[in-house]
C-alpha positions as CSV (number, residue, x, y, z in Angstrom):
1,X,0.0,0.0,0.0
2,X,1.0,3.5,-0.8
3,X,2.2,5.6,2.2
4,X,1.9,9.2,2.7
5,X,4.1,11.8,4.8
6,X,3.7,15.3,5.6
7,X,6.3,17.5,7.4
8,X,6.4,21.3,8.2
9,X,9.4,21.9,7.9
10,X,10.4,24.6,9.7
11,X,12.9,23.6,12.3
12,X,12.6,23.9,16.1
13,X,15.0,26.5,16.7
14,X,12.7,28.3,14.7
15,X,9.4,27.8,16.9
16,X,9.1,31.5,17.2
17,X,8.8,32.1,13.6
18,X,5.9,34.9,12.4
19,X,6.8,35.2,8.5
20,X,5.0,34.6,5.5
21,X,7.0,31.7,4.2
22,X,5.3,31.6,1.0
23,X,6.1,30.8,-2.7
24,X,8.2,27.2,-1.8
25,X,10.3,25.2,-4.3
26,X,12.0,21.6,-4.2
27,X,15.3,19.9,-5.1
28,X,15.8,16.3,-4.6
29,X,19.2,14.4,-5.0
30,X,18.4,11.7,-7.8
31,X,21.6,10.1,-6.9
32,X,21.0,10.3,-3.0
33,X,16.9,10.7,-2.7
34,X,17.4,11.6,1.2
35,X,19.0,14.7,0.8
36,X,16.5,17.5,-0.3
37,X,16.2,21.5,-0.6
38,X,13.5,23.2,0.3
39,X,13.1,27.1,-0.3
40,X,10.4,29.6,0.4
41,X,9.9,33.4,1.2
42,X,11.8,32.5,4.5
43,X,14.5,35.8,6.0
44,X,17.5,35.0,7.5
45,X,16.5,34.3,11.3
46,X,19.1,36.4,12.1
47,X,18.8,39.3,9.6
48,X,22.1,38.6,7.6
49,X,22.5,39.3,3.8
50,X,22.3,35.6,2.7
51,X,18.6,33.9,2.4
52,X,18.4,30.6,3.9
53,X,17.2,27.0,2.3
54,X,16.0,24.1,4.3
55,X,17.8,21.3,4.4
56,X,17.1,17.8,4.8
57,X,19.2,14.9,4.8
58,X,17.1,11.6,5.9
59,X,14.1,11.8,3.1
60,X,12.6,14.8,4.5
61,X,11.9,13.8,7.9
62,X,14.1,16.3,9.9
63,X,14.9,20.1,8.4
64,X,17.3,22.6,9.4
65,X,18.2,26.0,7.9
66,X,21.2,27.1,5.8
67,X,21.6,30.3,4.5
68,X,23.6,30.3,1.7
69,X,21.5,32.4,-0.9
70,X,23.0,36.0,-1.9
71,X,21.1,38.8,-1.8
72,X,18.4,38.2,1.1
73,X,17.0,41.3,3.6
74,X,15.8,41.2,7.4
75,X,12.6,41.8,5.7
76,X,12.3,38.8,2.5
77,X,15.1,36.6,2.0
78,X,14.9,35.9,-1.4
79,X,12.4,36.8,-4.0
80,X,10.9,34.5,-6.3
81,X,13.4,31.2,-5.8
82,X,13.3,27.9,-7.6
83,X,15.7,25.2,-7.2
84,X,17.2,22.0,-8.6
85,X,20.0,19.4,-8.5
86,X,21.6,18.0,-11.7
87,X,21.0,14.1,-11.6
88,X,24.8,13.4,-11.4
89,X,27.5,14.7,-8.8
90,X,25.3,15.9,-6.2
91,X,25.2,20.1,-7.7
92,X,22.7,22.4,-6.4
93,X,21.2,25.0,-8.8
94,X,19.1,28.1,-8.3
95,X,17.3,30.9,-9.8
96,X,16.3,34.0,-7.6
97,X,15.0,37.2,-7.4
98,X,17.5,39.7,-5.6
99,X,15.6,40.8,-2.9
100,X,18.1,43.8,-1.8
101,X,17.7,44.7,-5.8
102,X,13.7,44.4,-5.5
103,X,14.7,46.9,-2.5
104,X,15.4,49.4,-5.2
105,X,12.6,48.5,-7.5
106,X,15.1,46.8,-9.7
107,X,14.0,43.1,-11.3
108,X,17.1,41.2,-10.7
109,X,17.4,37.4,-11.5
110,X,20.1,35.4,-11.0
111,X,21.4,32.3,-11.3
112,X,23.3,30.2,-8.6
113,X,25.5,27.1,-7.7
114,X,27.0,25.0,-4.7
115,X,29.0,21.9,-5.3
116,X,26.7,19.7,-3.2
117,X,24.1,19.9,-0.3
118,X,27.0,19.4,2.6
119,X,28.4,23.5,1.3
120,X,27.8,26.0,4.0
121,X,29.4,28.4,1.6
122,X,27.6,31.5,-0.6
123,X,26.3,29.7,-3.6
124,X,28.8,31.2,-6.5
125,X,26.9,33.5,-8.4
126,X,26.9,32.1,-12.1
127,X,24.3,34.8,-14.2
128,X,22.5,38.4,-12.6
129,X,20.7,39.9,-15.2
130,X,17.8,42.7,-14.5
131,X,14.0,43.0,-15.7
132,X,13.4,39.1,-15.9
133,X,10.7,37.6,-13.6
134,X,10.2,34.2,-12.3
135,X,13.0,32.1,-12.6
136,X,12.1,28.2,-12.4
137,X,15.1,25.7,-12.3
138,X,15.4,22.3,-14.4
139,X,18.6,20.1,-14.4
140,X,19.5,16.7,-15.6
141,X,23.0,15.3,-16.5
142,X,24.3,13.6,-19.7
143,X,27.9,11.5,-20.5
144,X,30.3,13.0,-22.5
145,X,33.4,11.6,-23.3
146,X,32.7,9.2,-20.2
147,X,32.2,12.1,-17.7
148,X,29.0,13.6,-16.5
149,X,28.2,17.5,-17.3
150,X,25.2,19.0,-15.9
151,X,22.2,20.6,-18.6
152,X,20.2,23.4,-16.3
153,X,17.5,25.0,-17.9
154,X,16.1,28.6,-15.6
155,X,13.1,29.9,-17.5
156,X,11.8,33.3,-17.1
157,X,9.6,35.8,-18.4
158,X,12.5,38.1,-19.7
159,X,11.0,41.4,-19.6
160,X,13.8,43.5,-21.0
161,X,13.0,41.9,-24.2
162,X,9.6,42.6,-24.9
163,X,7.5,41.8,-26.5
164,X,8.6,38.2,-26.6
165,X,9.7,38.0,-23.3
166,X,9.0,33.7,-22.6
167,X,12.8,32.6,-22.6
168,X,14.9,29.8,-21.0
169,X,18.7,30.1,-19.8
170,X,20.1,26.8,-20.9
171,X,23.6,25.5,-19.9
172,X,24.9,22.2,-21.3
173,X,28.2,22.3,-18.7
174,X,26.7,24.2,-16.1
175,X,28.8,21.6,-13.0
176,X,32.4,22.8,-14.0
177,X,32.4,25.8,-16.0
178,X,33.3,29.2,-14.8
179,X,30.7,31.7,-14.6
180,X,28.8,32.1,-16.7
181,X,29.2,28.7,-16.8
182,X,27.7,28.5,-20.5
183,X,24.5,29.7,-19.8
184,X,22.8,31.2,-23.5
185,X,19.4,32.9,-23.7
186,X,16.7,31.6,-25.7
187,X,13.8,32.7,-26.4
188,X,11.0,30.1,-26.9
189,X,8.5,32.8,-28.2
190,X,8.3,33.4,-31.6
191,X,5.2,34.8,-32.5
192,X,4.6,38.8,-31.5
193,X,2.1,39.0,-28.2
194,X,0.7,42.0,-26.6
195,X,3.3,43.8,-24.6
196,X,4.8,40.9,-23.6
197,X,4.2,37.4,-22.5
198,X,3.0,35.8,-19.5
199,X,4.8,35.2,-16.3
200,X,5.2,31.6,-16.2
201,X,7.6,30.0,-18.3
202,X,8.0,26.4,-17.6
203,X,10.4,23.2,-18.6
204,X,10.3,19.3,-18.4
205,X,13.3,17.4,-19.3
206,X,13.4,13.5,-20.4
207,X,16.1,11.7,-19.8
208,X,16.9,11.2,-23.4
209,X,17.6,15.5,-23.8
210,X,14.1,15.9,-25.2
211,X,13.3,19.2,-23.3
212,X,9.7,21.0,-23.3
213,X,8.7,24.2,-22.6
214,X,5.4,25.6,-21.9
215,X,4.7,29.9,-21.5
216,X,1.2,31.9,-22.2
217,X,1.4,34.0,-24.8
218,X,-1.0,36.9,-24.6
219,X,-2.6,38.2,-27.2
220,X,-4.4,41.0,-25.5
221,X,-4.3,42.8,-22.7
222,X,-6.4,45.5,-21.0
223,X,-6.6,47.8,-17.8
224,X,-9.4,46.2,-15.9
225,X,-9.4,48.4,-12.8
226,X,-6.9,48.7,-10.4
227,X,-4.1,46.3,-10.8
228,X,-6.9,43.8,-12.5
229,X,-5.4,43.1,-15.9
230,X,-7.9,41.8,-18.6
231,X,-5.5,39.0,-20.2
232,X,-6.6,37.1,-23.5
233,X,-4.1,34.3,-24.1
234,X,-2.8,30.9,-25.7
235,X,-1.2,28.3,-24.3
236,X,2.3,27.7,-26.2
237,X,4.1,24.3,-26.0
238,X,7.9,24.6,-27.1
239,X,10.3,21.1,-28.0
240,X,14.1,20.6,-28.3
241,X,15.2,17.0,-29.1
242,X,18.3,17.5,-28.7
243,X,18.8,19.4,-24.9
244,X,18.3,23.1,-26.0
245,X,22.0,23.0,-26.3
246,X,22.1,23.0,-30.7
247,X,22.1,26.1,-32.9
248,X,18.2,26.1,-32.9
249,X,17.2,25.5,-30.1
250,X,13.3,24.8,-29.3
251,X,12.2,25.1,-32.8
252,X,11.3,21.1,-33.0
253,X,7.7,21.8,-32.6
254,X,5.7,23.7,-35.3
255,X,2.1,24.3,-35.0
256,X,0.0,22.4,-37.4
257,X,-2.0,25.5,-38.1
258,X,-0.1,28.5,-38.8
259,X,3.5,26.7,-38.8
260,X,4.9,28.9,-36.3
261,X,7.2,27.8,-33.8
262,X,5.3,26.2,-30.9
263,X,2.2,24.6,-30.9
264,X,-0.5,26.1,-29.1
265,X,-2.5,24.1,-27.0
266,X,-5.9,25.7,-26.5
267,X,-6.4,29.7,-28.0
268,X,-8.2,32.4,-27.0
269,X,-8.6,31.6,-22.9
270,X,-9.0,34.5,-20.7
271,X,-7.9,35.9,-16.9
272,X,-7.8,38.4,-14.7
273,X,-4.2,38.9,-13.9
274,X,-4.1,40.3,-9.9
275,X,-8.0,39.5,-9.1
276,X,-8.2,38.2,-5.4
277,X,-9.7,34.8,-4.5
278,X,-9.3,33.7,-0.7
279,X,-6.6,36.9,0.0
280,X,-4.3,35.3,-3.2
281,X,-3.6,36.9,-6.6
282,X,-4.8,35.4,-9.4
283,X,-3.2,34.7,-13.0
284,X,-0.3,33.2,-14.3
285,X,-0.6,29.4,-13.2
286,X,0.7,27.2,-15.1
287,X,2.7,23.5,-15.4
288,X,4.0,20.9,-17.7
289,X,5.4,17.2,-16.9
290,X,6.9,14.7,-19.2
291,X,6.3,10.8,-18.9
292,X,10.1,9.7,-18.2
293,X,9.7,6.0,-20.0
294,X,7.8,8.2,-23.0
295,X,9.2,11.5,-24.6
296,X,6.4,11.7,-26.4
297,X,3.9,11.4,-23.4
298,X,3.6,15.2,-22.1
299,X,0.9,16.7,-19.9
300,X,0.0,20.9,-19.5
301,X,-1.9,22.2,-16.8
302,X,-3.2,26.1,-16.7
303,X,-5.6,28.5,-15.1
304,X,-8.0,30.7,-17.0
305,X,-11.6,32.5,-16.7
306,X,-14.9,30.9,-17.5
307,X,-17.8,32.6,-18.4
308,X,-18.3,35.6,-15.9
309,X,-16.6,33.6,-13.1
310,X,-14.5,35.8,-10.2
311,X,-11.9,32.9,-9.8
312,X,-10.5,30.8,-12.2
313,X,-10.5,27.2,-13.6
314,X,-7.7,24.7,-13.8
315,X,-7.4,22.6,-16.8
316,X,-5.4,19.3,-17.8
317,X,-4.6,18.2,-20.8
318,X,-2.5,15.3,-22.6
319,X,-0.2,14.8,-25.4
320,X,0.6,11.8,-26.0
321,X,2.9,12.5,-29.9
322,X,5.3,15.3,-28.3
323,X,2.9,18.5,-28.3
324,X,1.7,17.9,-31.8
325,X,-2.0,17.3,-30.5
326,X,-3.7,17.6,-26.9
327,X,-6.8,15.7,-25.7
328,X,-9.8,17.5,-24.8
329,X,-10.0,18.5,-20.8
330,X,-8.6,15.3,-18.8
331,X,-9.4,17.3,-15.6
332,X,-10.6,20.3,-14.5
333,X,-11.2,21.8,-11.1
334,X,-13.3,25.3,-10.2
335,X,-11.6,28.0,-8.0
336,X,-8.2,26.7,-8.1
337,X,-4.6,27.8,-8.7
338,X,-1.0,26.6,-8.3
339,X,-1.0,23.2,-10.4
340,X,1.6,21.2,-10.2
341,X,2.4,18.2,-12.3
342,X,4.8,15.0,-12.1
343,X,4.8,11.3,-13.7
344,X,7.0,8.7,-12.6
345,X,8.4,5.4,-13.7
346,X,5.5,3.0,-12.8
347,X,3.5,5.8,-15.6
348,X,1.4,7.2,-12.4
349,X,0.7,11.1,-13.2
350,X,1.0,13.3,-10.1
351,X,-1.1,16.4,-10.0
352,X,-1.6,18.8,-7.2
353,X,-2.9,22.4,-6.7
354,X,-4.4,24.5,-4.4
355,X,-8.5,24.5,-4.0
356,X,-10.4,27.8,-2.7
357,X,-13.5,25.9,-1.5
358,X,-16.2,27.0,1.0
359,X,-14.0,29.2,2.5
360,X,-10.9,27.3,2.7
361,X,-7.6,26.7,0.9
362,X,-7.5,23.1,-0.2
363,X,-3.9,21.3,-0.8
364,X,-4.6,18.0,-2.6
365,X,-2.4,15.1,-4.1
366,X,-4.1,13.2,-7.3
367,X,-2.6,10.1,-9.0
368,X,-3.9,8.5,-12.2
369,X,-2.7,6.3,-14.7
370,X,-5.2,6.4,-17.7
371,X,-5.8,10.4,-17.4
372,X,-8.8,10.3,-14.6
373,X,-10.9,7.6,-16.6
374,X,-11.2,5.8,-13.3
375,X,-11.2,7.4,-9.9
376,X,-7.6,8.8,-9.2
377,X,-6.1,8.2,-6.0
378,X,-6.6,11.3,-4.0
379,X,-5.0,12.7,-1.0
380,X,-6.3,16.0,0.8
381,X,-2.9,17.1,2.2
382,X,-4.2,20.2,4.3
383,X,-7.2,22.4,4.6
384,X,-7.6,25.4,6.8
385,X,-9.8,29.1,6.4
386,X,-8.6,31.3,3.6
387,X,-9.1,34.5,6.2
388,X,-6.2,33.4,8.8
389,X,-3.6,34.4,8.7
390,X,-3.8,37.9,7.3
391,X,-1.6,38.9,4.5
392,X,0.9,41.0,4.7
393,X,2.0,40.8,1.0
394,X,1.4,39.2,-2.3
395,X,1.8,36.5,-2.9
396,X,0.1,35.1,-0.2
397,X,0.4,31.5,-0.5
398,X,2.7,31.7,-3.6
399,X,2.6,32.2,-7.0
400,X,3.8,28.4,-7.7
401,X,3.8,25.1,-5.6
402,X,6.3,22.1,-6.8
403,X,5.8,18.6,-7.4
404,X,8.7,16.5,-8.2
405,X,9.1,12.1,-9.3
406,X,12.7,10.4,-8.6
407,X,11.7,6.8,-9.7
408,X,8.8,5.7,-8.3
409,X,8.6,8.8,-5.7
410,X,6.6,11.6,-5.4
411,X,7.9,14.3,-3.6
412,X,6.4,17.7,-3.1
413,X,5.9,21.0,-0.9
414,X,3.7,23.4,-0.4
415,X,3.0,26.6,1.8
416,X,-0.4,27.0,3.6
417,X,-1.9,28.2,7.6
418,X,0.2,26.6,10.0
419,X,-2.1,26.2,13.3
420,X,-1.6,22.9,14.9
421,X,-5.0,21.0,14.1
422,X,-5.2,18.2,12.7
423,X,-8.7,18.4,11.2
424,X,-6.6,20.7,8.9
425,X,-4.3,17.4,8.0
426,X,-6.7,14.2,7.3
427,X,-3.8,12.3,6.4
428,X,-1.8,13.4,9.4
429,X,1.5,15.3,9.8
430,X,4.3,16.3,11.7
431,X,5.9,19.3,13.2
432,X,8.9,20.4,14.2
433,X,8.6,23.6,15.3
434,X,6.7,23.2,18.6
435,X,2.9,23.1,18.7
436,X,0.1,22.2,20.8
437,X,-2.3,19.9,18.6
438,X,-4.6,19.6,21.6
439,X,-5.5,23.3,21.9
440,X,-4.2,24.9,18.2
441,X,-1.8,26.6,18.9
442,X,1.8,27.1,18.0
443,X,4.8,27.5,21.0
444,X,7.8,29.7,21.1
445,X,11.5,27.7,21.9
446,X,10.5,28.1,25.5
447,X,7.3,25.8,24.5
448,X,5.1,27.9,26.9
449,X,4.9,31.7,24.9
450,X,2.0,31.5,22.2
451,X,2.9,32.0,18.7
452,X,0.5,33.7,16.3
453,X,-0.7,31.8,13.1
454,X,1.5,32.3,10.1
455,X,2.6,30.7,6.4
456,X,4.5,27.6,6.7
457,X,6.1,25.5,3.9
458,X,4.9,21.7,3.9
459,X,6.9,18.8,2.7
460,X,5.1,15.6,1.6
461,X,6.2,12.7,0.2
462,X,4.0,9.7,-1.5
463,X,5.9,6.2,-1.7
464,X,4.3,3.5,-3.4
């Protein structure tokens, strides 16, 4: 039978802890599954210049901190962060937001390294480039010449090339090179959108090279009031066959229609970019997964508007010839953002997002091998009221949650309200911060001062 664990992972020696650890990302060692990152909107707990990352090194069962991440504040330790280990040699990879730089109202991404999980160093700063947004971290490893060199893919919604601002920064020797450590710019949007493009761009690497890419291009875009945007896009699939790393790269995929580069999923779908639903921001959900015993088998998941609905819809759909075509909806689910999606070896597709539903964010787990044609395995990983805490900034549960396979594995982490109860957790969980399950409510290190109700990140992780 199938077992299920959930952690919070922030450590003891941070019981006191008030933040809003929102927006989390995952990095699992393929070569050594115990050790894993974990990374959220977390400051250093001493207000030093380097953002910290959770560690774990026994399969997610114990955490502590490390702060290793240039260009943290007292206030955010990192902005947007997304991280990832090659699947050879133990390297760690990241992408961030520089939060001093966001200080200054200046976009700054960057791109990072550390030699293994057991550095307490800086992580060696490999890229910094300003005005690009979202940074999301793939890596894999390939044999050349008998040695192993690390591929790392950072997408990002480059916007100091607009209009076509969906890009990836691909590396093909990212392990030993010096900075920049190969990394090239690509951009994987090739027809002209409306200002620019959305703020997701998203990757899924095979083991063979075959690398995919997924972005929204928008088409139109309109003040809608306030910081509403009234966004009319397509979803755009992107293929490289051979790693990203030829003269061409992601220009494998042409769409059957107009013969552009990319194919485009579905056309014409529409959001409100910064609408509320349960105190989060809406727009610019989106996720892509590739079966790993079939490049060809590729899923796509995204959020838009339907009808005159005030939230937004999540949608699945399934390739099964490497983009060319896409089934009709293989899921949907009302009110819901922050998909993310995962297949593993045993062809078992992970999916997981975050539900507003009768007043309460819902974190779920679905499995399913034939595409939901029989009932999925489900898992409710947490549920608590949208209203506590109270944000203090956006986003307020994250812009993005992760989901992850190594093997058979699925590994994942998301944030959500942290109060000790477990009618929040149906399928149990464990702190290590202190708490008091009996009366709700989260201790200080001295386990007797009461703690208000914050954002926690949440580990979980589904064996088979």
């Amino acid at each position: 039978m199938p077992t299920l664990t959930i952690v919070n992972i922030t450590p003891v020696a941070l019981s006191g802890d008030r933040t809003q650890d929102a927006e989390p990302s995952l990095a699992v060692n393929p070569q050594h599954p115990e050790e894993i990152v974990a990374t959220a909107f977390t400051p250093d707990p001493m207000g030093g210049p380097l953002a910290p990352v959770y560690v774990s090194t026994d399969g997610g069962n114990t955490w502590v901190m490390r702060s290793i991440v240039p260009g943290g504040t007292a206030q955010l330790g990192t902005g947007d962060i997304s991280v990832g280990f090659g699947s050879e040699g133990g390297a760690l990879y990241a992408g961030i937001l520089n939060a001093e730089a966001s200080l200054r109202d200046i976009l700054r991404m960057q791109i990072l390294r550390s030699p293994d999980i057991a550095s307490a160093a800086p992580m060696e700063l490999l890229v910094s480039r300003d005005r690009a947004d979202q940074p999301w971290v793939e890596a894999g490893s390939v044999r050349v010449d008998g040695s192993a060199r690390d591929r790392v893919y950072v997408s990002n919604n480059d916007l100091g090339r607009l209009p076509r601002s969906a890009a990836v920064d691909v590396s093909g020797n990212a392990r030993t090179a010096p900075a920049p450590a190969g990394f090239r710019r690509t951009v994987v949007e090739r027809r002209t959108p409306s200002g620019q493009d959305g703020p997701p761009v998203r990757t899924a690497l095979h083991p063979d090279g075959t690398v995919y890419a997924v972005f929204e291009s928008w088409t139109d875009a309109t003040a809608g009031g306030g910081d509403i945007v009234n966004v009319t896009f397509d979803v755009v699939v992107t293929r490289d066959d051979n790693g990203g790393v030829g003269a061409n790269p992601f220009e494998d995929l042409k769409d059957a229609d107009d013969s552009a580069v990319g194919q485009r999923v579905v056309t014409r779908r529409s959001e409100r970019f910064n609408a509320f639903m349960g105190q989060e921001r809406l727009g610019g959900d989106l996720s892509i997964a590739v079966d790993p015993t079939d490049p060809a088998s590729v899923w796509v998941a995204w959020c838009d508007r339907v009808g005159g609905q005030m939230g937004c819809t999540l949608h699945v759909r399934h390739s099964a010839d490497g983009g060319q075509t896409w089934s009709r909806d293989v899921r949907t689910v009302t009110d819901a953002k922050n998909p993310a999606l995962a297949a593993n070896t045993d062809g078992l597709l992970g999916f997981a997002c975050q539900q507003f539903k009768q007043r309460q964010w819902v974190t779920a787990l679905e499995l399913t091998a034939d595409d939901w044609q029989s009932t999925p395995e489900r898992h409710v990983l947490h549920q608590a009221p949208a209203a506590v805490p109270v944000a203090r900034f956006l986003p307020y549960l994250g812009d993005y949650i992760r989901l992850l396979t190594v093997g058979r594995d699925f590994y994942g982490v998301f944030s959500g309200n942290n109060t000790p109860d477990l009618a929040n957790f149906p399928e149990g969980v464990t702190y290590q911060r202190h708490a008091d399950f009996v009366h709700h409510q989260l201790l200080d290190l001295d386990n007797v001062t009461r703690v208000p109700t914050s954002i926690d990140p949440f580990f979980f992780h589904r064996t088979p």
